[in-house]
mmCIF file as gemmi writes it, N, C-alpha and C atoms, coordinates in Angstrom:
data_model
loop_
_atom_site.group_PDB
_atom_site.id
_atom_site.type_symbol
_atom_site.label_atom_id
_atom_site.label_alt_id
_atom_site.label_comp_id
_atom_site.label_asym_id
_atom_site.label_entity_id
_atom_site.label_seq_id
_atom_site.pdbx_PDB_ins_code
_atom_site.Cartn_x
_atom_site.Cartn_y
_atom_site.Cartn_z
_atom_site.occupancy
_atom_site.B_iso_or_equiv
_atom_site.pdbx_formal_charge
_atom_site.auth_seq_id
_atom_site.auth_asym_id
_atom_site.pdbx_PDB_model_num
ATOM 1 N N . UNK Axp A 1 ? 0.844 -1.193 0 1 0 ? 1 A 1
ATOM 2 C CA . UNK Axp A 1 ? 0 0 0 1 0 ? 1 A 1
ATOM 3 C C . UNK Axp A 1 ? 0.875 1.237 0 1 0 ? 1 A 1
ATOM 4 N N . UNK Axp A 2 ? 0.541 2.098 -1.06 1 0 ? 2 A 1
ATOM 5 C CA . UNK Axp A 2 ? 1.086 3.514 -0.95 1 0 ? 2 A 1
ATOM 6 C C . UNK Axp A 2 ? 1.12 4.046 0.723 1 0 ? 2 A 1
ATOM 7 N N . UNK Axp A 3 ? 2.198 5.126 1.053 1 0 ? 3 A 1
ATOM 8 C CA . UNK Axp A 3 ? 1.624 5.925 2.335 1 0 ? 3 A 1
ATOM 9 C C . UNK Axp A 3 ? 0.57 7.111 1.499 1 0 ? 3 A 1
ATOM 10 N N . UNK Axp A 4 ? -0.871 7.023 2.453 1 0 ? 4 A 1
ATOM 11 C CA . UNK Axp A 4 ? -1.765 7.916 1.968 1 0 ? 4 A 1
ATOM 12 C C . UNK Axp A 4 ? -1.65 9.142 3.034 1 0 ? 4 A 1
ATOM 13 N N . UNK Axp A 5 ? -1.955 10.838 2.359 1 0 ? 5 A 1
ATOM 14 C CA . UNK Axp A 5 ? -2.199 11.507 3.261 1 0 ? 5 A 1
ATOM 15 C C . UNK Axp A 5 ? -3.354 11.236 4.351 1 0 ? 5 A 1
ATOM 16 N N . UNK Axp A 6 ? -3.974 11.048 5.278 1 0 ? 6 A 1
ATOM 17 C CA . UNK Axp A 6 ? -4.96 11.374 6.089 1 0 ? 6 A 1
ATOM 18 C C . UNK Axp A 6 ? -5.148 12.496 6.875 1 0 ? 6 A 1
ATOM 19 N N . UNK Axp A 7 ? -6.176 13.497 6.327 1 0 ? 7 A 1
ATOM 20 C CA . UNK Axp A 7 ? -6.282 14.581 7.219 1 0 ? 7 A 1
ATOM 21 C C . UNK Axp A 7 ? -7.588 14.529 8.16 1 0 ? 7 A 1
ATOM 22 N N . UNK Axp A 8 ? -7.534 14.233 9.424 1 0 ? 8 A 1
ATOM 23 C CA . UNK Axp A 8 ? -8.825 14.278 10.292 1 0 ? 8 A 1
ATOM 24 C C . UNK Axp A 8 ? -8.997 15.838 11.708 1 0 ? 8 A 1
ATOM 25 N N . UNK Axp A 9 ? -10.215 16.022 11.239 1 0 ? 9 A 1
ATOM 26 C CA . UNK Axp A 9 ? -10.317 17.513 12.268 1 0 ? 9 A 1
ATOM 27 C C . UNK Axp A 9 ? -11.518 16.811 12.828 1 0 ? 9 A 1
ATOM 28 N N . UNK Axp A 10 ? -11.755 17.319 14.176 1 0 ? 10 A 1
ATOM 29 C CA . UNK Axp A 10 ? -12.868 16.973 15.029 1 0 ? 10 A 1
ATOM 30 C C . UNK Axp A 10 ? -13.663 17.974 15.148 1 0 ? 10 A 1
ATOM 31 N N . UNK Axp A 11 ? -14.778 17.643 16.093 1 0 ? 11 A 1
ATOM 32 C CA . UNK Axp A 11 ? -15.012 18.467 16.652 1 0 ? 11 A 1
ATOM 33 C C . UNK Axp A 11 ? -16.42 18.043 17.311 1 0 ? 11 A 1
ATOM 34 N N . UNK Axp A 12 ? -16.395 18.338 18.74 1 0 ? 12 A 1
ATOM 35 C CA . UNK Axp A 12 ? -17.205 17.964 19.793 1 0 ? 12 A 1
ATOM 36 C C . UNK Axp A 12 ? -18.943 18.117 19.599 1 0 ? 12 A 1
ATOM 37 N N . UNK Axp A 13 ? -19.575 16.67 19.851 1 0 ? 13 A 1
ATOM 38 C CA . UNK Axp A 13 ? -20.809 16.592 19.745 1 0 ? 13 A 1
ATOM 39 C C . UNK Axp A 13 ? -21.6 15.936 20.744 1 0 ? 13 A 1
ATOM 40 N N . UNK Axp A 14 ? -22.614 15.818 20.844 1 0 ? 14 A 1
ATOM 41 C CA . UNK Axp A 14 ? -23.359 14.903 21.678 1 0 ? 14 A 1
ATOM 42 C C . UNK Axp A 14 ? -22.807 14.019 22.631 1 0 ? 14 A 1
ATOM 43 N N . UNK Axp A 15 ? -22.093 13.666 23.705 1 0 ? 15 A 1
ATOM 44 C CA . UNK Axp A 15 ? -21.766 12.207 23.542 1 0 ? 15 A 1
ATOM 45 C C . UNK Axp A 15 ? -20.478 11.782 23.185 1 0 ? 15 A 1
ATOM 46 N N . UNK Axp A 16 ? -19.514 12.846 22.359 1 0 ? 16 A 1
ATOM 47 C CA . UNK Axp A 16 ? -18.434 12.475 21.93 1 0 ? 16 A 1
ATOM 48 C C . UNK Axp A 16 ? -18.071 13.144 20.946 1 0 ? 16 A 1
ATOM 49 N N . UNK Axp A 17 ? -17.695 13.136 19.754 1 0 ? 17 A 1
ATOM 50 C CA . UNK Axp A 17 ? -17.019 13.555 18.166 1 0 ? 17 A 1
ATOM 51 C C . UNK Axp A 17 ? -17.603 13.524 16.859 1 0 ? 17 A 1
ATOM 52 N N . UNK Axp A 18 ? -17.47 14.331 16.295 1 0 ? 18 A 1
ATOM 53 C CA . UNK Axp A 18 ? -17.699 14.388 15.01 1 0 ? 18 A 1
ATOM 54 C C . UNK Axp A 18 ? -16.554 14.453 13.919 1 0 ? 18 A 1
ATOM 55 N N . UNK Axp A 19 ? -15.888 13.532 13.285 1 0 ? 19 A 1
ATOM 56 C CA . UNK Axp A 19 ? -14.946 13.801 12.4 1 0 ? 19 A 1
ATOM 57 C C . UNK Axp A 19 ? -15.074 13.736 10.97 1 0 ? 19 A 1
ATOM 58 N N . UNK Axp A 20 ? -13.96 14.69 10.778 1 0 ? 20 A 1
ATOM 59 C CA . UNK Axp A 20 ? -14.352 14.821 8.95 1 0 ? 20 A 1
ATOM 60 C C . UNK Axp A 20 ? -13.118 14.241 8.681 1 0 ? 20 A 1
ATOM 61 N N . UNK Axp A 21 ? -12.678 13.24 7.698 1 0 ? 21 A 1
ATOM 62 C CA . UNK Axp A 21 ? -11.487 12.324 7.127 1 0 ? 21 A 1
ATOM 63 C C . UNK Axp A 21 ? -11.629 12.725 5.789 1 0 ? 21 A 1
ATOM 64 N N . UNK Axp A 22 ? -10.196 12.775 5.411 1 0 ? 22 A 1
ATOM 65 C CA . UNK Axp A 22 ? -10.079 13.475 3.688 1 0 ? 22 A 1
ATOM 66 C C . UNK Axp A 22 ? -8.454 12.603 3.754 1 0 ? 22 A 1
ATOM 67 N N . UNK Axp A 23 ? -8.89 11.423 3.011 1 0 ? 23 A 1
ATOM 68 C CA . UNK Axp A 23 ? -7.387 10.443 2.434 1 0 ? 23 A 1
ATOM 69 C C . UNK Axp A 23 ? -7.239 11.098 1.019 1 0 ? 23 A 1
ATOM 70 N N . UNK Axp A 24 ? -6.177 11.361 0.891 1 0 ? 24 A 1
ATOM 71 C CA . UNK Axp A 24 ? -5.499 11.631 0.042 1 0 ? 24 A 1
ATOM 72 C C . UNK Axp A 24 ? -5.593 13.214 -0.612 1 0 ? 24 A 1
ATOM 73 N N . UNK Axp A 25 ? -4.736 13.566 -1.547 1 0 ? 25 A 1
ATOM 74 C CA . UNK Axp A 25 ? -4.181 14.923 -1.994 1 0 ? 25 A 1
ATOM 75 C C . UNK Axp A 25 ? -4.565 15.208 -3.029 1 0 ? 25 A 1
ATOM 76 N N . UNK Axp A 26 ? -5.072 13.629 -3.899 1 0 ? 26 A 1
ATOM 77 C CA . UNK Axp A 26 ? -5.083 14.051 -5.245 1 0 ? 26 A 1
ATOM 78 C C . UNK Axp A 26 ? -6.21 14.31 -6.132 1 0 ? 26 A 1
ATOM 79 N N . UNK Axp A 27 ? -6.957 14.314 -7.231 1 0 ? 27 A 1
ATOM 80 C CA . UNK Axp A 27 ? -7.824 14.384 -7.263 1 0 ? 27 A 1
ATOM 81 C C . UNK Axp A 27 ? -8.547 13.349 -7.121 1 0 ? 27 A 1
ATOM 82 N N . UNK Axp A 28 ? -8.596 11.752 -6.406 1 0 ? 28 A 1
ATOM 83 C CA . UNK Axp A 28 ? -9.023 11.333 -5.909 1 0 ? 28 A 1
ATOM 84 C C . UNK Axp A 28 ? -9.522 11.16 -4.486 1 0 ? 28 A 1
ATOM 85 N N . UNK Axp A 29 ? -8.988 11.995 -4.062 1 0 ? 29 A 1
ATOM 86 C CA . UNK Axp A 29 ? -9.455 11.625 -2.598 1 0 ? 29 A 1
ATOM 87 C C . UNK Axp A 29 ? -10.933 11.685 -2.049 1 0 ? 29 A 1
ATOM 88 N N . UNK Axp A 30 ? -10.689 10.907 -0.84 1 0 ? 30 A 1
ATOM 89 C CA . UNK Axp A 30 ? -12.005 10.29 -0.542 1 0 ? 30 A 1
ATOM 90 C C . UNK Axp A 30 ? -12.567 11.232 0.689 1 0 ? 30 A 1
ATOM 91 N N . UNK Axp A 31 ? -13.719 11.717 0.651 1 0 ? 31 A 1
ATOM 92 C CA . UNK Axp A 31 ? -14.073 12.303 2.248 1 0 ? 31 A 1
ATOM 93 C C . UNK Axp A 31 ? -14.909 11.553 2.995 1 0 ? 31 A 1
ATOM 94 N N . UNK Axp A 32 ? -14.644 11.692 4.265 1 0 ? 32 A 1
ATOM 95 C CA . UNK Axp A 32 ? -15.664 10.315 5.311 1 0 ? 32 A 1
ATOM 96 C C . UNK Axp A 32 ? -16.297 11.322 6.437 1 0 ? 32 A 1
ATOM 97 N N . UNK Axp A 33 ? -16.974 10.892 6.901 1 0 ? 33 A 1
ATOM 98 C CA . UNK Axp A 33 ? -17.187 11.296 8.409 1 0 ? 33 A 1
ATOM 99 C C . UNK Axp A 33 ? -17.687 10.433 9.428 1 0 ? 33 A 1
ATOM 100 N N . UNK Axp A 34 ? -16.632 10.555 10.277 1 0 ? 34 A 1
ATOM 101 C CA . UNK Axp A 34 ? -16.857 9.174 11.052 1 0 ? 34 A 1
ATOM 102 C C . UNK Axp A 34 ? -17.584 10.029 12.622 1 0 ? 34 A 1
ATOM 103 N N . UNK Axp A 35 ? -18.502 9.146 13.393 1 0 ? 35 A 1
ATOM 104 C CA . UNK Axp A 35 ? -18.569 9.868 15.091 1 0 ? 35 A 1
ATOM 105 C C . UNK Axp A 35 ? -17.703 8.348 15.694 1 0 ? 35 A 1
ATOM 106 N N . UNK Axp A 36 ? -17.811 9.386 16.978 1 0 ? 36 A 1
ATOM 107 C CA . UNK Axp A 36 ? -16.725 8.785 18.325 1 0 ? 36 A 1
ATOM 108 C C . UNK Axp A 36 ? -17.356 9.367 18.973 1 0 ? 36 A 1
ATOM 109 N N . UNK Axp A 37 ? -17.977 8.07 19.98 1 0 ? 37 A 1
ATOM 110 C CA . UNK Axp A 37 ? -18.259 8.232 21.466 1 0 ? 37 A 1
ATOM 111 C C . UNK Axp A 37 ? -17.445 8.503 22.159 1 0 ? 37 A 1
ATOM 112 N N . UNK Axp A 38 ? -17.32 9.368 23.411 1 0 ? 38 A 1
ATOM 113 C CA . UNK Axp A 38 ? -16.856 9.219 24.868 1 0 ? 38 A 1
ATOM 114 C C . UNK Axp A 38 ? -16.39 8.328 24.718 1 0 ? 38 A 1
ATOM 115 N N . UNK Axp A 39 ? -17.885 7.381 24.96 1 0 ? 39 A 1
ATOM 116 C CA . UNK Axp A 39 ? -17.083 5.663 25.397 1 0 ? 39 A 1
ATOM 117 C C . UNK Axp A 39 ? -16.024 4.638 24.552 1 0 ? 39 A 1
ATOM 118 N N . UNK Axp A 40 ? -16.52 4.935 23.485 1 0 ? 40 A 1
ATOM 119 C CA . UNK Axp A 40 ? -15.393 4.314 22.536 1 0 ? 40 A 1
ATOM 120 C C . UNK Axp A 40 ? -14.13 4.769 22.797 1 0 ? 40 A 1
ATOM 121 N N . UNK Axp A 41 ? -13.664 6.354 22.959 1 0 ? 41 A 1
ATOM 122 C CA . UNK Axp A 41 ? -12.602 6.763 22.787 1 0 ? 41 A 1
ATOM 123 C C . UNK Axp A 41 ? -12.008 6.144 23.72 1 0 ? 41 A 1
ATOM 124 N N . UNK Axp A 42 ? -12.837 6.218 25.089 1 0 ? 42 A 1
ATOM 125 C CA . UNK Axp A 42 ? -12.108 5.784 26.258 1 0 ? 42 A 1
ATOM 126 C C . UNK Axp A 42 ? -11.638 4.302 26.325 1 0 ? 42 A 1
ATOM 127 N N . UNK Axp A 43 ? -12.485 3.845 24.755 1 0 ? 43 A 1
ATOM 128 C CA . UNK Axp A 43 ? -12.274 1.964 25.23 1 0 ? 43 A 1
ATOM 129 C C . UNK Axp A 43 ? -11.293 1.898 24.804 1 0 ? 43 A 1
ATOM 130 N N . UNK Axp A 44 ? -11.318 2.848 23.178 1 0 ? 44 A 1
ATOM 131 C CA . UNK Axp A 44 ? -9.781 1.975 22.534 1 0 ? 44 A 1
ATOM 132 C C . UNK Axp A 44 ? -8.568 3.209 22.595 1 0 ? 44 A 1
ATOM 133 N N . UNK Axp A 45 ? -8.849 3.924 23.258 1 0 ? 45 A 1
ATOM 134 C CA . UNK Axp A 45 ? -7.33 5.042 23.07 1 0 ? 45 A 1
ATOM 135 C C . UNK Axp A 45 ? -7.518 5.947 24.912 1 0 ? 45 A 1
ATOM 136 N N . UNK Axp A 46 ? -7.869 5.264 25.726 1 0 ? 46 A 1
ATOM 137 C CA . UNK Axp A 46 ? -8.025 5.798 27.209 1 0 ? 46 A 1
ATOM 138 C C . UNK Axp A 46 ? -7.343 7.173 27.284 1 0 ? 46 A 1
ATOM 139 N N . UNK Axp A 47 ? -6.233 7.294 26.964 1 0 ? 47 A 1
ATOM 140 C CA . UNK Axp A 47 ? -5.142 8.345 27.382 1 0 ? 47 A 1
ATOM 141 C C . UNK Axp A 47 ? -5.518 9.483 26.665 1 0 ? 47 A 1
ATOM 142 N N . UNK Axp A 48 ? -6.241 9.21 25.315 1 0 ? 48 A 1
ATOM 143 C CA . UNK Axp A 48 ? -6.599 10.123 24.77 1 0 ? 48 A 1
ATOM 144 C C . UNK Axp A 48 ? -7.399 11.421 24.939 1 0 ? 48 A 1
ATOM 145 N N . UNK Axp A 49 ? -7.111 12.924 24.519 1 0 ? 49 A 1
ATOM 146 C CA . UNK Axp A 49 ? -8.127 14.067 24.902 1 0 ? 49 A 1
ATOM 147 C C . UNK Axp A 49 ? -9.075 13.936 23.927 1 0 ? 49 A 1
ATOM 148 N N . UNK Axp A 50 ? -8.993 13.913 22.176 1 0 ? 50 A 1
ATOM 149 C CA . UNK Axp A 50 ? -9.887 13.826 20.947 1 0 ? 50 A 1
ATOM 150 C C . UNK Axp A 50 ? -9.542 12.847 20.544 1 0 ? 50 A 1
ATOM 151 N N . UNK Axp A 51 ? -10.27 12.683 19.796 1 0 ? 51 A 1
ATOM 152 C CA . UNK Axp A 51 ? -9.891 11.408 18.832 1 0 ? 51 A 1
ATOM 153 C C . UNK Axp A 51 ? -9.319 11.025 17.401 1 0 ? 51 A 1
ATOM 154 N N . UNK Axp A 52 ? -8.656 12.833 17.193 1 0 ? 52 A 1
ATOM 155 C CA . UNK Axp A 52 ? -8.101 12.316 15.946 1 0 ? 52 A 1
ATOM 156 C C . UNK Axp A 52 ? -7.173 11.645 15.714 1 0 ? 52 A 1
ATOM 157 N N . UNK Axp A 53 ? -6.027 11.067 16.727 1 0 ? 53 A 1
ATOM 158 C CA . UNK Axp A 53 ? -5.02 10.466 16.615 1 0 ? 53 A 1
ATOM 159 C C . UNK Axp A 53 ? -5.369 8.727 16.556 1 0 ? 53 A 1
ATOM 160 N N . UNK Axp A 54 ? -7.144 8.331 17.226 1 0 ? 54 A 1
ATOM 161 C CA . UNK Axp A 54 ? -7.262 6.996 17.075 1 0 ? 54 A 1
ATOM 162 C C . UNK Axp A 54 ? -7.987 6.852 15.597 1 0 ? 54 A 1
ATOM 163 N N . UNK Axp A 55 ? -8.718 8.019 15.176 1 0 ? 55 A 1
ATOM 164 C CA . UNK Axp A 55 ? -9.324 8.032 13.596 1 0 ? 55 A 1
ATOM 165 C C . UNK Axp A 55 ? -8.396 7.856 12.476 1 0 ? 55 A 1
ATOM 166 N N . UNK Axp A 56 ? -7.184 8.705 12.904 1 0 ? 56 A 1
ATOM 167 C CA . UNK Axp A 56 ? -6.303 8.187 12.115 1 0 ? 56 A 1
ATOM 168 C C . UNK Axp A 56 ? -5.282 6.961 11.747 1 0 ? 56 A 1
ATOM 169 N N . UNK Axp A 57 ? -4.819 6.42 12.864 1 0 ? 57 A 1
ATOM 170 C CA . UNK Axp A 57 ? -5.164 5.142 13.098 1 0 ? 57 A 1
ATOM 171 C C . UNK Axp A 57 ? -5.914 4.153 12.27 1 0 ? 57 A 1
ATOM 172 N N . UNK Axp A 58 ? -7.405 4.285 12.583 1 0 ? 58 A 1
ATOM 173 C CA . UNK Axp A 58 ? -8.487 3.371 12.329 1 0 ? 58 A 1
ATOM 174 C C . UNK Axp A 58 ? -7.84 3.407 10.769 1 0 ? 58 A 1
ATOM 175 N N . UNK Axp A 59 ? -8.017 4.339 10.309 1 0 ? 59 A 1
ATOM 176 C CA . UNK Axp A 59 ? -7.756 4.184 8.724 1 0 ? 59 A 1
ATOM 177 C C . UNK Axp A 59 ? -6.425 3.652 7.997 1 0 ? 59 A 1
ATOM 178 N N . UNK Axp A 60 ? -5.437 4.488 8.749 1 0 ? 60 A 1
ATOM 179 C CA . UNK Axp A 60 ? -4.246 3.625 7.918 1 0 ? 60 A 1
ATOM 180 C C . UNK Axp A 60 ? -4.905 1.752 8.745 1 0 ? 60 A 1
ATOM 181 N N . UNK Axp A 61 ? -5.629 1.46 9.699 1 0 ? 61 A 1
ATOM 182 C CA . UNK Axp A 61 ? -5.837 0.383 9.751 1 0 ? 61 A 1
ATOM 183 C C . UNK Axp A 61 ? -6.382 -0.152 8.34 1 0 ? 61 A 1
ATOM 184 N N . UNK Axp A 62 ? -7.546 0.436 7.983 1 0 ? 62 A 1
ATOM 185 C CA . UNK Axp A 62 ? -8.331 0.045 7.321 1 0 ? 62 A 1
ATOM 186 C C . UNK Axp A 62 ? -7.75 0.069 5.687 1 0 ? 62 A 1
ATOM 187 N N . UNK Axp A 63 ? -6.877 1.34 5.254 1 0 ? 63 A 1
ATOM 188 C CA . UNK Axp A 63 ? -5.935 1.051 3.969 1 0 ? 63 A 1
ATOM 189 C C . UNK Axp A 63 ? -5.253 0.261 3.944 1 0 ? 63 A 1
ATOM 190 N N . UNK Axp A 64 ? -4.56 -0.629 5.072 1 0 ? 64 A 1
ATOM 191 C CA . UNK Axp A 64 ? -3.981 -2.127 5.144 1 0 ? 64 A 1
ATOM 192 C C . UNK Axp A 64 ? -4.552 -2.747 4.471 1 0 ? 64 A 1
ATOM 193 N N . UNK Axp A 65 ? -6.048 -3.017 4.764 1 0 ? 65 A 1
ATOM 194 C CA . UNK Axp A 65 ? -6.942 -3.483 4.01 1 0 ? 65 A 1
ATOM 195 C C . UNK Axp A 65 ? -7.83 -4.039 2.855 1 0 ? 65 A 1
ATOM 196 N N . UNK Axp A 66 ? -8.39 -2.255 2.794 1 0 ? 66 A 1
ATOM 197 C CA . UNK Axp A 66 ? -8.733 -2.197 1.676 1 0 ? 66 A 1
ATOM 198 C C . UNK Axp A 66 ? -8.319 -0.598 0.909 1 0 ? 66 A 1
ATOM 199 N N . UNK Axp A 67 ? -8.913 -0.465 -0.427 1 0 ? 67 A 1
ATOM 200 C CA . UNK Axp A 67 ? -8.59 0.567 -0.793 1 0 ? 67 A 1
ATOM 201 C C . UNK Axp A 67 ? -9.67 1.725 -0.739 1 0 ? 67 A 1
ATOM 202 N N . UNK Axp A 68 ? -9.321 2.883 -0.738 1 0 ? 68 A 1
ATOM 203 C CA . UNK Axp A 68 ? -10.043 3.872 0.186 1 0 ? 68 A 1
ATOM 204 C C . UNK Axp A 68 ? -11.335 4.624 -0.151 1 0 ? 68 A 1
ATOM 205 N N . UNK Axp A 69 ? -11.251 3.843 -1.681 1 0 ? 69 A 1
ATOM 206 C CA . UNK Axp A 69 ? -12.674 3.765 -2.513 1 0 ? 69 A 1
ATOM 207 C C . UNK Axp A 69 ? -14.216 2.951 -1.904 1 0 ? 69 A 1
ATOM 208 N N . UNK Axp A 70 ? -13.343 2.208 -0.962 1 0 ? 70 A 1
ATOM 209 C CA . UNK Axp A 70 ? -14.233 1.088 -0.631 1 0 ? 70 A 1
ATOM 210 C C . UNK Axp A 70 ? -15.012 1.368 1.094 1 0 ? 70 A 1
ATOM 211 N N . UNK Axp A 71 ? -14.055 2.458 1.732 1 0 ? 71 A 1
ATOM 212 C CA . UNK Axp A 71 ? -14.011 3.015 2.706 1 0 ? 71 A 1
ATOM 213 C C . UNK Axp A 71 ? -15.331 3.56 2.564 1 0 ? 71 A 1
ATOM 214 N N . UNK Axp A 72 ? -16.874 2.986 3.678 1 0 ? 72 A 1
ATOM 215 C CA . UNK Axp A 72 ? -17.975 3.67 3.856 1 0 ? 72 A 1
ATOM 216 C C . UNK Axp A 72 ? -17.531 5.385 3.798 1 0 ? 72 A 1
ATOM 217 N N . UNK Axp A 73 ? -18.672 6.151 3.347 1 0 ? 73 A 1
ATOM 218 C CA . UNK Axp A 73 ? -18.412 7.3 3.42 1 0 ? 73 A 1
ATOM 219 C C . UNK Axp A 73 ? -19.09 8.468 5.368 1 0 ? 73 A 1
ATOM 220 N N . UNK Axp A 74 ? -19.869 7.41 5.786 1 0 ? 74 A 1
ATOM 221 C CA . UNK Axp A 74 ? -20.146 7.828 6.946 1 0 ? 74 A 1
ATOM 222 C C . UNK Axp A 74 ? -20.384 6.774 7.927 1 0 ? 74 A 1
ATOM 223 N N . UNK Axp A 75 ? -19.891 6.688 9.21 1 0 ? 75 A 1
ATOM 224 C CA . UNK Axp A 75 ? -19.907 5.436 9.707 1 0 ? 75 A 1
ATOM 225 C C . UNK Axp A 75 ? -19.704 5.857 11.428 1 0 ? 75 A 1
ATOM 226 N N . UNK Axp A 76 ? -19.867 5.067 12.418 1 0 ? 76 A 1
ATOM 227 C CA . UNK Axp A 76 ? -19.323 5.297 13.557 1 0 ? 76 A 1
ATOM 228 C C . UNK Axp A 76 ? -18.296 4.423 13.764 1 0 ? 76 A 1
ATOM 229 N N . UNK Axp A 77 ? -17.34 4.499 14.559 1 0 ? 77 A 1
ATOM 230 C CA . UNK Axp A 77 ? -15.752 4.219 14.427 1 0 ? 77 A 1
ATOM 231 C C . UNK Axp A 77 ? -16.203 2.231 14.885 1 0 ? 77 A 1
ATOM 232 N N . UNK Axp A 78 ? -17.341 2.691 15.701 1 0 ? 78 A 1
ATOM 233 C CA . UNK Axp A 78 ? -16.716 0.615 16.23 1 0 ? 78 A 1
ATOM 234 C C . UNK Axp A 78 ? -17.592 -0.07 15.147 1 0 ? 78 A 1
ATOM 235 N N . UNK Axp A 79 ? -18.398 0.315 14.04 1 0 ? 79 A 1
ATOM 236 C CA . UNK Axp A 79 ? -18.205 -0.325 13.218 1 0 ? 79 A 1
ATOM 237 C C . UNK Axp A 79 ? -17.151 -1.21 12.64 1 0 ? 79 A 1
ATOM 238 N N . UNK Axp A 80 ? -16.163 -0.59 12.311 1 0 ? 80 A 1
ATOM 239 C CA . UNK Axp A 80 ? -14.866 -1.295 11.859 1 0 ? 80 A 1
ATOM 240 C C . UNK Axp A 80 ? -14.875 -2.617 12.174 1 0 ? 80 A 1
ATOM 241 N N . UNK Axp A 81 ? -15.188 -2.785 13.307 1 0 ? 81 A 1
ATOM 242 C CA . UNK Axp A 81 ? -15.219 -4.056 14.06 1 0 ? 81 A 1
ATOM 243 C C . UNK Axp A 81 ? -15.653 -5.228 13.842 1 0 ? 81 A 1
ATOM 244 N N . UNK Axp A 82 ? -17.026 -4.684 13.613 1 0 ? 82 A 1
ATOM 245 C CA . UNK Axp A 82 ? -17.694 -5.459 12.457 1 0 ? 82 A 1
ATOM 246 C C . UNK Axp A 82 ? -17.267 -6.827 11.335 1 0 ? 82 A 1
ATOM 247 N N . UNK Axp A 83 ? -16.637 -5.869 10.479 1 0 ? 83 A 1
ATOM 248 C CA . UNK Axp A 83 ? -15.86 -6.278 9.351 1 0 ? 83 A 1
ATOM 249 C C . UNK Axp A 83 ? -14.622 -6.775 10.093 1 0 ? 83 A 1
ATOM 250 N N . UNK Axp A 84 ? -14.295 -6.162 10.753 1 0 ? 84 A 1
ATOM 251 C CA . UNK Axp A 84 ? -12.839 -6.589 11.053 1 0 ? 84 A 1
ATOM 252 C C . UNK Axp A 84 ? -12.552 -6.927 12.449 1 0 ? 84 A 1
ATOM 253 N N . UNK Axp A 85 ? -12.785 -7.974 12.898 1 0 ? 85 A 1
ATOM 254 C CA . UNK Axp A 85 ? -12.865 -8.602 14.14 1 0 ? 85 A 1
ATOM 255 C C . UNK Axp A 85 ? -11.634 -8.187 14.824 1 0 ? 85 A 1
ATOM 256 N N . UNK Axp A 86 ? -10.344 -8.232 14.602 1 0 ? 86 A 1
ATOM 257 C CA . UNK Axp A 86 ? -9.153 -7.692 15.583 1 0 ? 86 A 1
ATOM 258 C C . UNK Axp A 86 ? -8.955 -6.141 15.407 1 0 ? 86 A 1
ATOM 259 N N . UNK Axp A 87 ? -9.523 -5.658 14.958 1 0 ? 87 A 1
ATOM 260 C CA . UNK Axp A 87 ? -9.739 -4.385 15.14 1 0 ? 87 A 1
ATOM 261 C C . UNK Axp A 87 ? -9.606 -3.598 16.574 1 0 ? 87 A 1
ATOM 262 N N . UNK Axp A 88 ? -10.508 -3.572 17.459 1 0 ? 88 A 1
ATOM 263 C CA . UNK Axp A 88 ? -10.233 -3.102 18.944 1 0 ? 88 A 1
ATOM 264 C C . UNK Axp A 88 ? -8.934 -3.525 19.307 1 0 ? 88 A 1
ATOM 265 N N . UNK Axp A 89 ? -8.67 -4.936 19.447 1 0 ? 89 A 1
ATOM 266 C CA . UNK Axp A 89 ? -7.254 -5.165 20.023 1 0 ? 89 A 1
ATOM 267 C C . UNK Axp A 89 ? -5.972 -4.584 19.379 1 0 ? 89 A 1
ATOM 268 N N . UNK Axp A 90 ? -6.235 -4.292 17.736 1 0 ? 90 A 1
ATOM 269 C CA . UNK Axp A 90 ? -4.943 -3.941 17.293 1 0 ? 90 A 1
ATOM 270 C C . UNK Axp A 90 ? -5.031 -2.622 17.39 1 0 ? 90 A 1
ATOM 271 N N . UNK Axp A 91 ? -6.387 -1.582 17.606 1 0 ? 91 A 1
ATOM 272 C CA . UNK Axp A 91 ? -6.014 -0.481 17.615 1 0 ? 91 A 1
ATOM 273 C C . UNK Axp A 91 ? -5.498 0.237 19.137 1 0 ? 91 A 1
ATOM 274 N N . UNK Axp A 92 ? -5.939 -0.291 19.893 1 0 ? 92 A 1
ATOM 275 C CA . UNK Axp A 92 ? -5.235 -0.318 21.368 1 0 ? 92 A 1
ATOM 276 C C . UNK Axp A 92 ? -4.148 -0.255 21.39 1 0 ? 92 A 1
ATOM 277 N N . UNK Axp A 93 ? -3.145 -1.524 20.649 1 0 ? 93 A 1
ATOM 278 C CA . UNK Axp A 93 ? -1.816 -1.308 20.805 1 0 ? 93 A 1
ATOM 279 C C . UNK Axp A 93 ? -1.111 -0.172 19.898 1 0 ? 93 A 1
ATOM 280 N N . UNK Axp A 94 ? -2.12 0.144 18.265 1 0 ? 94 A 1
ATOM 281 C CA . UNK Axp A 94 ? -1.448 1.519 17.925 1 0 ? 94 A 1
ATOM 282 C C . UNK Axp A 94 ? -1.739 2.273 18.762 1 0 ? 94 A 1
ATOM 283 N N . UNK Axp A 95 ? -2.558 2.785 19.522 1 0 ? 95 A 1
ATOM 284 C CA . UNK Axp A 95 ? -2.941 4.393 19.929 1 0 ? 95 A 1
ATOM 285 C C . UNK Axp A 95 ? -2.581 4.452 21.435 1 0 ? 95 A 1
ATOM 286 N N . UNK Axp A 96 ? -2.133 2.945 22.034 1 0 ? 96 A 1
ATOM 287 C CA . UNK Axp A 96 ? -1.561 3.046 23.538 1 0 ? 96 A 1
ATOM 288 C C . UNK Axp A 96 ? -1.201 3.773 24.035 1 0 ? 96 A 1
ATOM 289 N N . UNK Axp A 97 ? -1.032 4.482 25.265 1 0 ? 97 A 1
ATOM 290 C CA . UNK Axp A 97 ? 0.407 4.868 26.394 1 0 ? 97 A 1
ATOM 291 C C . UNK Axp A 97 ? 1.893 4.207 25.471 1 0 ? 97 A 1
């Protein structure tokens, strides 16, 4: 997999986050918007203040994957999970202490 840009900005909602994701520079790039609970943040990135450092994350998780065409365009983050069963555990150890 290429390294893709990921640019994620937050910003506080209900309950937790609202993020806007924009992979890549070129004229392909893809825009997403993902939410983040409180509780999520706290499950998989504890130490964390926002959550753009585990959103970003999630995705270079998910460009491991697949390609970024394929990437839902709006979603909540523990979706991932879903599809991708080691998901929580592997993103824990990226976004750890």
């Amino acid at each position: 997999m290429d390294e893709q840009l990921i640019n994620v900005t937050c910003e506080a909602a209900d309950g937790g986050f609202v993020c806007a994701v924009r992979v890549g520079a070129d004229a392909g790039a893809t825009t997403h918007r993902v939410t983040v609970s409180e509780t999520t943040l706290a499950d998989l990135a504890p130490a964390a203040g926002d959550p753009r450092e585990l959103v970003e994350a999630s995705f270079r998780f998910l460009l491991e994957r697949e390609p970024r065409e394929s990437i839902l365009r709006a979603f909540d983050l523990p979706l991932i999970g879903r599809y991708f069963p080691e998901f929580p555990t592997e993103i824990r150890g990226r976004v750890g202490p």
